[in-house]
C-alpha positions in Angstrom: -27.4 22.8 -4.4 -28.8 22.8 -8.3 -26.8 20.9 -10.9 -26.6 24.7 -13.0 -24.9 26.1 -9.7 -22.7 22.8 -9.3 -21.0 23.2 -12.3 -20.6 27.0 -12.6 -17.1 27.8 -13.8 -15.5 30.6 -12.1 -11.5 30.6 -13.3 -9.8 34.2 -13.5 -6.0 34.8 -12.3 -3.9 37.8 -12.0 -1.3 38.1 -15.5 1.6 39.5 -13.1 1.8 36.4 -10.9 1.1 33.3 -13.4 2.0 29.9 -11.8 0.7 26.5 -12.1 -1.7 25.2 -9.7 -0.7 20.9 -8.7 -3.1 19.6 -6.4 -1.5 16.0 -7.3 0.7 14.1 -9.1 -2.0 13.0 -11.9 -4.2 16.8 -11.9 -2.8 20.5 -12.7 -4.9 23.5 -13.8 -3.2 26.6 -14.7 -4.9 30.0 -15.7 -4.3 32.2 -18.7 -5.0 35.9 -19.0 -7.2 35.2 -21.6 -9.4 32.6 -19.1 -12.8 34.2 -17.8 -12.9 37.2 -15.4 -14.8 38.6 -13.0 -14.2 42.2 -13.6 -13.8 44.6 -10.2 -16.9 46.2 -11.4 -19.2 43.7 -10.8 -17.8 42.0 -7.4 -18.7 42.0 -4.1 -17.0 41.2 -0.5 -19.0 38.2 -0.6 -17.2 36.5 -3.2 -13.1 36.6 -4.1 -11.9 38.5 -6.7 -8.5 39.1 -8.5 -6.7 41.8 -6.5 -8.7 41.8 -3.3 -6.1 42.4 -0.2 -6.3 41.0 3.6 -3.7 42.2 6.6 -2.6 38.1 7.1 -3.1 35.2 5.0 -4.9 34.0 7.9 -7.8 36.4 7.5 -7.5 35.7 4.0 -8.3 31.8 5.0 -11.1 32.9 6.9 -12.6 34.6 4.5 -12.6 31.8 1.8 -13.4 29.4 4.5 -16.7 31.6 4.5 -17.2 32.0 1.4 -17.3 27.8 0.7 -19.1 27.3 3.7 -21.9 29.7 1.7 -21.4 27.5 -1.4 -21.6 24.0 -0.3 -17.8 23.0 0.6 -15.0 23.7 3.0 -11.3 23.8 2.2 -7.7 23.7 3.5 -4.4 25.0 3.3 -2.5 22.9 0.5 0.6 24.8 -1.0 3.0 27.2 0.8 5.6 28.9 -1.8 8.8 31.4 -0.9 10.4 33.5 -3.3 12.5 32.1 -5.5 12.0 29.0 -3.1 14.9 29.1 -1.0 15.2 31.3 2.4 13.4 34.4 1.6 10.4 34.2 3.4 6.9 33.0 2.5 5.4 34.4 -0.3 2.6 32.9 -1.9 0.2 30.0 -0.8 -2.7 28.3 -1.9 -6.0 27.0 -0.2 -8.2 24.2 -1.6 -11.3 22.3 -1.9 -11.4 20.0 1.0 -12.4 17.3 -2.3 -8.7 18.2 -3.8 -6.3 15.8 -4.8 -6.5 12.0 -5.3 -5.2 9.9 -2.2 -2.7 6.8 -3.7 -4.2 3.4 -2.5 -1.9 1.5 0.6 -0.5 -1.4 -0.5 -1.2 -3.7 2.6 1.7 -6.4 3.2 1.0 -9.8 5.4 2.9 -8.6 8.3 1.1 -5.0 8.4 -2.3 -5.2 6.5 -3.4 -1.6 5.7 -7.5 -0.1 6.2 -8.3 1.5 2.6 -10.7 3.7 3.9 -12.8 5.5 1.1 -11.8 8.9 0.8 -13.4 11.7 0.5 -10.8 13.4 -2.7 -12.0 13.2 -6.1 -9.1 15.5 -7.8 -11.1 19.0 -7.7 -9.4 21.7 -8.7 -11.3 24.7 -7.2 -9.0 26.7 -5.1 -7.6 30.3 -4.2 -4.2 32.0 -4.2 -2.6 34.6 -2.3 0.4 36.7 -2.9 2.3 38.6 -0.2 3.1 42.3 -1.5 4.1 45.7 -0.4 2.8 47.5 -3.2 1.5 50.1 -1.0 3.8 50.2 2.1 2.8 47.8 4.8 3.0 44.0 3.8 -0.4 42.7 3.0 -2.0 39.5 1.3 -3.7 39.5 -2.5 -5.5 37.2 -4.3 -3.7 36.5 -7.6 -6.1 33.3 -8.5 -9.0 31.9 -7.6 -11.5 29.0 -9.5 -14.5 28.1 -8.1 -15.3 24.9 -10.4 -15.8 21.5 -8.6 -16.3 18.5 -10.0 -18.7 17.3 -7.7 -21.9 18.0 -5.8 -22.2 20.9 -3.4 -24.0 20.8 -0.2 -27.2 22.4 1.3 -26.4 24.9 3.8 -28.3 21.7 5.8 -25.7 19.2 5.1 -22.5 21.4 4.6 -22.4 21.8 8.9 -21.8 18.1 9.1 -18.1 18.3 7.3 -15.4 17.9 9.8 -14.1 21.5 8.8 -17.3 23.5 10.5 -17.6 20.7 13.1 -16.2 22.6 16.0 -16.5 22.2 19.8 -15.6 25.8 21.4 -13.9 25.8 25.0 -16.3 26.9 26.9 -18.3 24.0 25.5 -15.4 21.3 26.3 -15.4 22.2 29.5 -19.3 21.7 30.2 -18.9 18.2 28.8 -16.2 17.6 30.5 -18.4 18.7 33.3 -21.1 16.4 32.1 -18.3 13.7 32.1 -17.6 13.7 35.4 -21.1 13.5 36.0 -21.6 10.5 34.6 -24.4 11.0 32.2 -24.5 9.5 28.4 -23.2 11.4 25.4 -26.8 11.5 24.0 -28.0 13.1 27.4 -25.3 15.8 27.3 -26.3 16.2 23.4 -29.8 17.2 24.8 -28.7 19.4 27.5 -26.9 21.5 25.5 -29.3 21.7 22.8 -31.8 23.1 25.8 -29.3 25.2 26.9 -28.0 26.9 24.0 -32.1 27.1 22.7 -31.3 25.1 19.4 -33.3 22.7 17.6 -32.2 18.9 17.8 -29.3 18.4 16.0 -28.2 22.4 15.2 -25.2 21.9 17.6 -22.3 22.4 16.0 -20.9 19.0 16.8 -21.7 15.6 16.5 -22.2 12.8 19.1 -19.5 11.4 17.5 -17.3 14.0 18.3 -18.1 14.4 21.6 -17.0 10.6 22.2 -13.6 11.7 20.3 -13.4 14.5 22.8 -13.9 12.0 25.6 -11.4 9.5 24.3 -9.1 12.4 24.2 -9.5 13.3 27.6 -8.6 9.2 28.8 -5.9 9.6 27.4 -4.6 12.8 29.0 -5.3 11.4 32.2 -5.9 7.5 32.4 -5.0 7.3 35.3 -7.9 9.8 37.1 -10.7 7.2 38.0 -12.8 9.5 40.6 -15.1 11.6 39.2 -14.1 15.5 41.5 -16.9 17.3 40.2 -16.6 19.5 42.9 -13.1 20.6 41.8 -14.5 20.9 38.5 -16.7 23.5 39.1 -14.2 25.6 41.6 -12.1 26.0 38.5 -15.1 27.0 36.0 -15.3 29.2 38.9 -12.0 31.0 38.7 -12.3 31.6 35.0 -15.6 32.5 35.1 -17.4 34.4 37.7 -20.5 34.6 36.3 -20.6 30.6 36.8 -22.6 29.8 40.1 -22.9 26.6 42.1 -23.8 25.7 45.7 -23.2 22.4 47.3 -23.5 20.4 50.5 -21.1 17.7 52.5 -21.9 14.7 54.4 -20.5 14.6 58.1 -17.4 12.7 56.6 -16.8 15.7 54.4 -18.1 13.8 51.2 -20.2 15.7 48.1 -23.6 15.1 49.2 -25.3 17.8 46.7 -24.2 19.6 44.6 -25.7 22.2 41.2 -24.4 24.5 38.7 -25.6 26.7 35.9 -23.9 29.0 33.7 -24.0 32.5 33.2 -26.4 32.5 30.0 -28.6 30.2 31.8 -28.9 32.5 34.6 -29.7 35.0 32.1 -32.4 33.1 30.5 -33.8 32.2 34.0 -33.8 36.4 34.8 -36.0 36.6 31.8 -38.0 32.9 31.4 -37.9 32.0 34.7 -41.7 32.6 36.2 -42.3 29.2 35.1 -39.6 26.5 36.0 -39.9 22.3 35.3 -38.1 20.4 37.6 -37.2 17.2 35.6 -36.0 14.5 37.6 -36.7 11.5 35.1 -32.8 10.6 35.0 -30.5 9.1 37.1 -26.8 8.4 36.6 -26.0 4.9 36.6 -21.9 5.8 37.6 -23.2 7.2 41.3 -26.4 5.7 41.6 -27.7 9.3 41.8 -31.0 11.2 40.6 -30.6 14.0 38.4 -32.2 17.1 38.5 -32.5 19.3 35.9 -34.1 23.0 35.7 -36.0 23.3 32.3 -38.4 26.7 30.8 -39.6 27.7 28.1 -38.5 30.9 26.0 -40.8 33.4 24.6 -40.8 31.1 21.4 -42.5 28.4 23.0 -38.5 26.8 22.8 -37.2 25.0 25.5 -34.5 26.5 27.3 -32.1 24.8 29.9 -31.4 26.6 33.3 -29.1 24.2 35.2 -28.3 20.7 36.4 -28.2 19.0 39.9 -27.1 15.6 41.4 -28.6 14.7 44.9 -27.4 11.9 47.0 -30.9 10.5 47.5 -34.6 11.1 46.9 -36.0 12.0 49.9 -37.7 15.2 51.3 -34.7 17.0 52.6 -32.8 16.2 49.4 -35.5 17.6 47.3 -36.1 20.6 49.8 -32.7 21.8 49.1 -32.8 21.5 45.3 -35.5 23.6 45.7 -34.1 26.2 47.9 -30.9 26.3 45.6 -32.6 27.9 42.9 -33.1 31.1 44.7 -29.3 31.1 46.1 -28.1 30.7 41.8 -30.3 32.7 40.5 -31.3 35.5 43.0 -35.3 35.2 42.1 -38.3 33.9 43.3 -40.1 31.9 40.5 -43.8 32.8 40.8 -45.3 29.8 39.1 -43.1 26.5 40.3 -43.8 23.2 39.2 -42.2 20.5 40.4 -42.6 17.3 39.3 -41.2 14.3 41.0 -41.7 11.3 38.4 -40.7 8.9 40.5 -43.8 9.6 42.3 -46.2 10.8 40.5 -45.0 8.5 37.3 -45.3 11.3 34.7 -42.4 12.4 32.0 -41.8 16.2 31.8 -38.7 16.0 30.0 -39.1 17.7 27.1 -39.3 15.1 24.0 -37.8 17.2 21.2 -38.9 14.0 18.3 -42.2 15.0 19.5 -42.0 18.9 19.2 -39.3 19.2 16.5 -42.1 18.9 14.0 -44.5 21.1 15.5 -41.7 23.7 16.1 -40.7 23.7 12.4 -44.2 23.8 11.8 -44.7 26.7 13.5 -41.7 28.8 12.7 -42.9 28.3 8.7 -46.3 29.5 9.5 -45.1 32.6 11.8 -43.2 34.2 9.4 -46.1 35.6 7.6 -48.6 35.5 10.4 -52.3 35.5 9.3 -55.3 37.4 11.2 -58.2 35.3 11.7 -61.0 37.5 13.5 -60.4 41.2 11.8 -60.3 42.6 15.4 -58.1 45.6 16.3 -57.1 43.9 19.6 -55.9 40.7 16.9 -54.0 43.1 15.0 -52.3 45.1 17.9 -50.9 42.2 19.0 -49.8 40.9 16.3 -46.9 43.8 16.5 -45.8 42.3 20.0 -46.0 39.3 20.7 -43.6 36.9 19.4 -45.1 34.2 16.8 -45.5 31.4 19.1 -47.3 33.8 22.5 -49.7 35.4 19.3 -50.4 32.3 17.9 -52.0 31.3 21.8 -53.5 34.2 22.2 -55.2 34.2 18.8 -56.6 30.9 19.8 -58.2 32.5 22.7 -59.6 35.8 20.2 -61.2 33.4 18.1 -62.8 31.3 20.7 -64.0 34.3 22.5 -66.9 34.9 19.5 -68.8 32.0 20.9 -69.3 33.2 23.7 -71.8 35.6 25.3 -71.1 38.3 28.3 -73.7 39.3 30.7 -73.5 42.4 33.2 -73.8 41.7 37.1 -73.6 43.5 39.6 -69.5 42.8 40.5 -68.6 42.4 37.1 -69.3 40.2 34.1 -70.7 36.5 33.7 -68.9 34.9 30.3 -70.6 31.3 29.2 -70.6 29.7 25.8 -73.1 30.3 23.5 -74.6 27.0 24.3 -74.6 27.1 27.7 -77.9 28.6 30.0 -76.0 28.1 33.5 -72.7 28.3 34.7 -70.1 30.0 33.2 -67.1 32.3 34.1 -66.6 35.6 36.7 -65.3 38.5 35.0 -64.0 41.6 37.0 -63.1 45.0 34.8 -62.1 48.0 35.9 -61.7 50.3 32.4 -60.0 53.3 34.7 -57.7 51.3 36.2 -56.5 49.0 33.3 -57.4 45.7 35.2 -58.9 42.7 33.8 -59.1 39.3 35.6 -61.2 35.8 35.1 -62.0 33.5 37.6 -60.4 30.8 35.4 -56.7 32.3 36.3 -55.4 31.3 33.1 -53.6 34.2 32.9 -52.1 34.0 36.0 -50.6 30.5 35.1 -49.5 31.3 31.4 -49.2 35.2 30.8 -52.1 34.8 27.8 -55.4 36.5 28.9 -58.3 34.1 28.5 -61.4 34.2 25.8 -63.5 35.1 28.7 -61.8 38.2 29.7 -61.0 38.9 25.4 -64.6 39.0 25.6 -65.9 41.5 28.1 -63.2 43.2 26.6 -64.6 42.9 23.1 -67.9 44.1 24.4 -66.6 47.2 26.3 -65.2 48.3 22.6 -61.6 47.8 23.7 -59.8 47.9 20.8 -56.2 47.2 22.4 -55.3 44.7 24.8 -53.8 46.8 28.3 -50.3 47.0 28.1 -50.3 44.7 31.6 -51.8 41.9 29.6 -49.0 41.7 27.2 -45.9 40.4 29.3 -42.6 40.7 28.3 -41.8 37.0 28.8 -44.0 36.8 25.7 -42.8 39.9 23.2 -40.2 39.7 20.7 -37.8 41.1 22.4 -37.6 40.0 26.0 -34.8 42.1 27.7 -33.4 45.0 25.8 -29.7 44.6 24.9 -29.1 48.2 27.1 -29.9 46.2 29.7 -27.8 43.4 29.6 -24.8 45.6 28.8 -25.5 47.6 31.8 -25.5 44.7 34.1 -21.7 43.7 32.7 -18.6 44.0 34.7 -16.4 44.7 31.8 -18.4 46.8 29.3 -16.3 45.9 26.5 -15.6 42.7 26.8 -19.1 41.4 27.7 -20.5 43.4 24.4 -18.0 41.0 22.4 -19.5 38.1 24.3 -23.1 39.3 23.3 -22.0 39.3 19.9 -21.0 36.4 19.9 -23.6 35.0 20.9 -26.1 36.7 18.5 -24.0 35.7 15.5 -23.9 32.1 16.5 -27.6 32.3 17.0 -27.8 34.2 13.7 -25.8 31.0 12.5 -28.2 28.2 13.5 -30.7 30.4 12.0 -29.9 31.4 8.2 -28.4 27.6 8.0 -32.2 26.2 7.7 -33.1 27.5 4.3 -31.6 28.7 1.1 -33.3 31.8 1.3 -32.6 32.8 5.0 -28.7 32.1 4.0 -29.5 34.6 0.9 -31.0 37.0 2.8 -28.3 36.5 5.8 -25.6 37.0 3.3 -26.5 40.3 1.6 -27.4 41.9 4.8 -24.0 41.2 7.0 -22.3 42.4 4.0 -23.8 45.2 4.0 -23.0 45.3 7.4 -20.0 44.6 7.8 -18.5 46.8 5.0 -20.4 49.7 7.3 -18.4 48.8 10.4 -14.9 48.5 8.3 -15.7 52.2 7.9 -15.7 53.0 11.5 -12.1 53.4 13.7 -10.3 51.2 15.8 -9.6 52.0 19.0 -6.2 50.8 21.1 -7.8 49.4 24.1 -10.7 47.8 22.1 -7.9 46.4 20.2 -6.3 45.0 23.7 -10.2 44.3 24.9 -10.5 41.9 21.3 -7.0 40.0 22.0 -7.5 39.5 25.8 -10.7 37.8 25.2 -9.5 35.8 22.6 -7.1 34.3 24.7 -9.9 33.7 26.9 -12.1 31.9 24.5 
């Protein structure tokens, strides 16, 4: 954050509700009418103003909770007031910088020597008040002060996730690493797993490794006593509260887990979409059973990683793997067409995806995509441009350009594509222009959904000027599986709508946090947004719907 937008000075306060503002014993700041205002005129819902009303104060916590997270800071609750301070109720209350107040030093004695660990307070006075009133009938919450100067710096929107405030770990996601737990594999490996599985970059999570061991240290203690790892109970209970959770499993002839896998219900959905192409990843094994690890691995149509599901087999023989492989089609109801499987202990190659490797290149490439640049000139470039998502064009682009270097001769089954250079040899080419049919003895299609510079060139030749519908998968477009058809798969209409929601805002999220000006243009646009939907009616059941599933969550 810039030193000019550090130091801003925001102080305006409501003259009917004048108070005093003590975050400690050494600080105070209190607000005058004559301090500056933000006049009605020139606010928006994206930042507090004098007078603005919420139903609870807890939506009014929310909002400013949002609004510092946009600015650099989080806060909390400091001051709760009731009137005329004895019995009547709660009436006014304040939220802070989290950087408020000064914490006294612990004296440390010889029998009981005290940690002074550095804190984090530094006596800001930024902050926002409330006031209950029923001004207008139903009791409702309005701001009657608010200051937005801090006296230190602010934080990217890069570095503001990492304070403990917006460091949260959902329940669905405690109960996968829980999961994980039981499984035996390292913090770091369930870091990774869930950054596959939830498409993120590394380190976009919206927790820590550090928090995950808290969580884990939390769980001890609830049950020290639990020593055996019943990962088979664990997923029978995922089961009951979610059915959309699938796992299969096997027992030994003295009824022991012999194999057992899982995957989740947005991982089954990804597979439905990314799932013609599959990596079998067996380069782990958990040190707790002595077991190999399986895990199911694509790719998305952003040339991201994406995580379909785990497994843990007994041993690492033929019939173990055999049934690994069988169990995909019992969880995910499909047939992949393009399988690889690759055993590492055998064949002594890594396939796990090395994310220090790619995070670069994927950065890289998101930068460049945004404005995406023709390089031939060619209607076909240009066509599918308009399609194909950045990272699918950007492949196929490779293969336009290459195909100018080569030459296309007529025989009498087709075409025979060679480069430039070459007198023999050279690539088969069938075309049928009626039909819509294209194919290249080099089957490079077939294997990645990106038609080849041989077949780009017979169709350059033939005056084609867009490449056939067929050709353009929609593994590969922008948008993969229209939301119409995910809602019209859902059991509960409703509620699963919420769920997709959800998920789009947290991917929307992990998204506008990488840049100022994503977060700018994020910003403007769901307030724009949201003001639209405050205009529409509520409904009873949806209302029910909302508070069922947030029970759930």
């Amino acid at each position: 954050m810039s030193e000019e937008a550090g130091s801003m000075l925001v102080v305006y306060d409501d003259p009917s509700d004048q108070r005093s503002l003590s975050l400690d014993d050494a600080s105070s700041a209190e607000e005058s009418p004559d301090e500056t205002r933000l006049s009605l005129e020139t606010t928006n819902d994206a930042i507090p103003y004098i007078g603005q009303r919420f139903a609870t104060h807890d939506a009014a916590y929310e909002f400013y909770s949002e609004f510092a997270k946009r600015s650099g800071f989080s806060i909390r609750r400091h001051r709760t007031e009731g009137k005329d301070g004895v019995g009547k109720g709660l009436t006014r209350r304040y939220f802070v910088c989290h950087r408020a107040g000064n914490t006294p030093v612990k004296t440390s004695t010889e029998s009981k020597p005290q940690r002074n660990r550095k804190s984090s307070r530094c006596g800001c006075q930024a902050y926002m008040r409330i006031s209950k009133t029923t001004e207008f009938g139903a009791p409702e919450w309005r701001v009657t002060g608010f200051a937005n100067h801090h006296n230190h710096e602010l934080l990217e929107p890069n570095q503001v996730r990492f304070l403990p405030a917006y460091r949260t770990i959902s329940d669905a996601d405690k109960n996968r690493i829980l999961m994980f737990a039981k499984t035996g594999i390292s913090v770091h490996q369930m870091m990774r797993l869930m950054e596959l599985e939830k498409c993120v970059e590394p380190g976009y999570l919206p927790f820590t490794e550090k928090d995950v061991r808290n969580l884990l240290q939390s769980f001890r203690k609830l049950d020290p006593e639990e020593e055996s790892l019943d990962l088979l109970r664990m997923c029978r209970n995922i089961k009951e509260k979610d059915p959309n959770f699938k796992f299969e499993y096997t027992l030994d002839t003295n009824n022991r887990l012999e194999n057992i896998a899982w995957s989740y219900a947005s991982s089954i959905q990804l597979y439905d979409i990314f799932g013609d192409a599959v990596v079998f990843d067996t380069t782990h094994r958990l040190t707790a059973f002595d077991m190999p690890l399986g895990i199911w691995v694509g790719i998305n149509n952003y040339g991201m990683p994406c995580f379909f599901g785990c497994t843990l087999l007994r041993d690492e023989t033929v019939r173990s793997f055999s049934w690994a492989l069988k169990v995909v089609s019992l969880i995910y109801i499909a047939d992949p067409s393009v399988f690889l499987l690759f055993l590492n202990h055998l064949l002594g190659v890594a396939v796990a995806v090395d994310f220090k490797d790619q995070t670069g290149e994927q950065q890289t490439m998101q930068q460049n995509l945004q404005n995406v640049c023709l390089k031939t000139g060619a209607p076909m470039e240009s066509h599918a441009a308009t399609i194909l998502t950045p990272f699918a064009f950007s492949k196929l682009q490779e293969q336009l350009v290459l195909a100018a270097h080569y030459a296309s001769f007529s025989i009498e089954d087709g075409f025979l594509v060679r480069h430039h250079t070459k007198a023999e040899g050279g690539r088969k080419v069938y075309w049928a222009p009626q039909e819509g049919i294209i194919s290249c003895s080099c089957h490079q299609f077939e294997f990645t959904g990106i038609l080849c510079r041989h077949s780009l060139r017979v169709l350059s030749t033939g005056n084609c000027f867009q490449i056939p519908d067929r050709y353009l998968p929609v593994r590969w477009r922008r948008i993969s599986m229209p939301s119409s058809k995910l809602l019209q798969s859902a059991p509960n209409d409703h509620a699963e709508r919420v769920k997709l929601l959800q998920n789009m805002v947290s991917s929307l999220m992990t998204e506008s946090a990488k840049s100022k000006e994503r977060l700018d243009i994020a910003t403007e646009q769901v307030s724009i947004l949201l003001s639209r939907i405050r205009e529409q009616p509520i409904s009873l059941q949806a209302g029910r719907d909302i508070s069922s599933i947030s029970r759930n969550l």
